[in-house]
N, C-alpha and C positions, 0 to 999 in steps of 0.2 A: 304561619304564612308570612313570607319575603313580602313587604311594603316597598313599593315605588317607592322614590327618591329622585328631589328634583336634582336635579345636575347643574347647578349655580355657574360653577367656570365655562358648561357649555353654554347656558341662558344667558350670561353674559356677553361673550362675544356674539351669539346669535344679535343682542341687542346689539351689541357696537356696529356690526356688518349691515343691519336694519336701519342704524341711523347714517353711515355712511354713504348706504344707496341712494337713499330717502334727501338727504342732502340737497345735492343739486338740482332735483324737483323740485323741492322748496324755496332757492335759488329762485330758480327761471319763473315761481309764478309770483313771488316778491318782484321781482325786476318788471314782470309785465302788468301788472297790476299799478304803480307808482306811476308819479310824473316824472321829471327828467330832477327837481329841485329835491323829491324826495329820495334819489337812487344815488345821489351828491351826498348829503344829510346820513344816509344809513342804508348797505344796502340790504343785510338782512330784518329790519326793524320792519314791522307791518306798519303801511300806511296807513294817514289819517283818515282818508277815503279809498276806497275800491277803484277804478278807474278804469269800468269792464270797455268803456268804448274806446280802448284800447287795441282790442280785438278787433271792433270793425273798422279804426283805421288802419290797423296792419292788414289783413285783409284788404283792402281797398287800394294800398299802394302797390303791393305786390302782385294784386289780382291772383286772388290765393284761387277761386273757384275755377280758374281755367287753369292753373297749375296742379291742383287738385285731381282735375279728370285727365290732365296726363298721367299723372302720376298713378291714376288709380287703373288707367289703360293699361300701360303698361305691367303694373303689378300684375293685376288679372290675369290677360293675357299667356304673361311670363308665366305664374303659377300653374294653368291651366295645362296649357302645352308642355312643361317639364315633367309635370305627374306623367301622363301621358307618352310620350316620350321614353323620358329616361328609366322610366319601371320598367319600356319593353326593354332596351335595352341590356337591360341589367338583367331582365328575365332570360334574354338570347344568351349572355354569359354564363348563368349560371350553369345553364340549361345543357350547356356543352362546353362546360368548364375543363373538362378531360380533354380537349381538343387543343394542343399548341396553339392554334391562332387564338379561339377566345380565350385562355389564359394571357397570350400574350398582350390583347387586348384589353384584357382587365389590366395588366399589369400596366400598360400605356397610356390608359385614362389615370389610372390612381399616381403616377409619376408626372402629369399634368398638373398637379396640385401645385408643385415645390419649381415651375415655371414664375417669377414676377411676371408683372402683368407690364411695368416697364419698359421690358426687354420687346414685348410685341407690340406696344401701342401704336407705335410708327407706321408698322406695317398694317397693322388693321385699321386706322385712321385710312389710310390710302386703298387699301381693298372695299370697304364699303364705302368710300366713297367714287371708286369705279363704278363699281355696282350699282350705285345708285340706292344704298343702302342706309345712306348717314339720316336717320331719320328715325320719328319712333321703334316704327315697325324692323329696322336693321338692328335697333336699340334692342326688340325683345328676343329675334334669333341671337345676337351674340350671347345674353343672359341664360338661356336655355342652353346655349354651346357651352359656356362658362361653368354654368354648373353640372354639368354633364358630369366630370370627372368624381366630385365628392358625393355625387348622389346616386353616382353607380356604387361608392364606396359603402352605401349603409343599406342600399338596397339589395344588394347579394350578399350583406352579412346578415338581415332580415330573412330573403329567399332562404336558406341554409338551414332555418331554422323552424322550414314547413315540412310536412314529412312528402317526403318523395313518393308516395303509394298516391298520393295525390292524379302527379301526372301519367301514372300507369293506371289507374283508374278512368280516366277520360282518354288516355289512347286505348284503351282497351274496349271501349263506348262508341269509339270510333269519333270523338272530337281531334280536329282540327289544334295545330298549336296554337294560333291564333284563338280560337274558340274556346280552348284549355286556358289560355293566360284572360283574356276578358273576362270568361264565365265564373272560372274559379279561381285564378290564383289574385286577379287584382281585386277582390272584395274582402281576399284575407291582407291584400296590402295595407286596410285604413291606418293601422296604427304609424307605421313606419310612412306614408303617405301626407299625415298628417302635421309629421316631423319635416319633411322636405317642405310641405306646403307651409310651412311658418316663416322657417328658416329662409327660404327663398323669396317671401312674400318683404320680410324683415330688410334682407340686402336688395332686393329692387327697389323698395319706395326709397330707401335712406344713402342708395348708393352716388355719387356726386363726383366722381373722377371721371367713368363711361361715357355719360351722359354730358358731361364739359366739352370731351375731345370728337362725341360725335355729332352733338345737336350743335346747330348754327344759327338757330330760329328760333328768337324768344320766343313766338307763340309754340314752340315747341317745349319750353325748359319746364323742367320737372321741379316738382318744391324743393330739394336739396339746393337743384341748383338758383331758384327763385330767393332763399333764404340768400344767398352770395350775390345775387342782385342790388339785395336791398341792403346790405351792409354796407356797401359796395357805395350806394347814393345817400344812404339815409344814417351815416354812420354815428350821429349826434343823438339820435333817436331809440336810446336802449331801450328804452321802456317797451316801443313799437315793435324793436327787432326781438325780441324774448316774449313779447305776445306771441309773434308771428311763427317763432321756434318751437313755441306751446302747442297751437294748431297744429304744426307739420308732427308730432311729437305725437298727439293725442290717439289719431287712428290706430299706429303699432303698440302703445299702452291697450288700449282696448282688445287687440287680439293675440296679445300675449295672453293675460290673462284673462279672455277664453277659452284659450287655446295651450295651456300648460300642459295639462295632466297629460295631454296626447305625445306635446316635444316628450318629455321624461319617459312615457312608455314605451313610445315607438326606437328609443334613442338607444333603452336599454335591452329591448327584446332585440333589435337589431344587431348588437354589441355580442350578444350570446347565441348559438349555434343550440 
């Protein structure tokens, strides 16, 4: 009998990549933990004290909890409405993929991708704020428009790889499209759903360019851009501002790794037909 063998040269770089990632976490909570004399002095050396109220005066300057529940409105929101959404969408593609238009359709949104966002800022700065849209709520339909194109991309390579007796089974029952994709095909969405849901949850909270060009109301601004406030005034104050990076930092740590095993399965079952 063949005995396993560790694989050294791969164990190794696994470590190296382990501590490379690992790295600038450990950075950011040296820096937020230290006074200003100590981050002078060493910056990666552990201080001689902790110095967690740190935290609540970052927090306190930047008025984290009210940047916090925009920021967490917004995510929500955006997440909720793009499952929603853009699964039907992707289900109408699939659905009648044989048909010129929604091919060409697919083809439309997924060529949307390799647009800079640059080249439109201009004009969408100026359209919602015609509309009357430069505001959270214009903030979460652009996000769900935005991500429309990549997330019809993984969800009809997902779709494709349900078996189509599916929906000749429930037209045969006499359901409804509508009632065929809510009943049954969006329950087999979780994995691939799970995948958007991260992914888009990940670029809403962290995104900072959008959110610059459309909010005009600090009691509007989202932590990204709260975090460039306070650098902005407080820029003596490393210790504070690398607290306050921790905090905005903390919540997508936590649901990444929640929320892993589903990116990798949904990522890869979608990838394959």
């Amino acid at each position: 009998m063949r005995l396993n063998r560790t694989n050294w040269l791969a164990t190794c770089f696994l470590i190296a990549g382990s501590i490379f990632l690992l790295f600038p976490l450990y950075m950011t909570l040296m820096l937020a933990i230290k006074n200003n004399q100590e981050i002078a002095n060493g910056v990666l050396a552990f201080p001689k004290s902790f110095r967690w109220e740190n935290f609540s005066m970052a927090a306190e300057k930047v008025d984290y909890w009210q940047k916090f529940r925009n920021s967490a409105v917004i995510t929500v929101l955006t997440v909720t409405f793009t499952l929603f959404t853009n699964s039907f969408v992707a289900y109408a593609i699939k659905k009648n993929f044989e048909l010129k238009f929604f091919k060409g359709l697919y083809f439309y949104f997924v060529s949307a991708m390799f647009v800079p966002f640059p080249i439109i800022m201009l004009p969408v700065v100026k359209l919602t704020s015609k509309f009357g849209l430069d505001n959270l709520y214009g903030l979460i339909v652009l996000y769900i428009v935005y991500g429309l194109s990549f997330n019809v991309l993984l969800y009809v390579g997902y779709l494709k790889s349900l078996p189509q007796e599916l929906d000749e089974a429930a037209r045969v029952d006499g359901a409804t499209v509508w009632q065929t994709f809510w009943k049954i095909v969006f329950p087999l969405l979780a994995p691939i759903n799970a995948t958007v849901a991260i992914i888009t949850t990940v670029w809403a909270w962290n995104d900072f360019l959008l959110p610059l060009i459309m909010l005009d109301q600090e009691s509007q601004a989202t932590l990204p851009l709260a975090q460039f406030i306070f650098q902005s005034k407080f820029g003596q104050d490393t210790n504070l501002a690398f607290a306050s990076y921790l905090m905005a930092m903390a919540p997508m740590l936590i649901v990444y790794m929640l929320a892993q095993k589903w990116i990798i399965s949904g990522v890869t079952r979608g990838a394959v037909k």
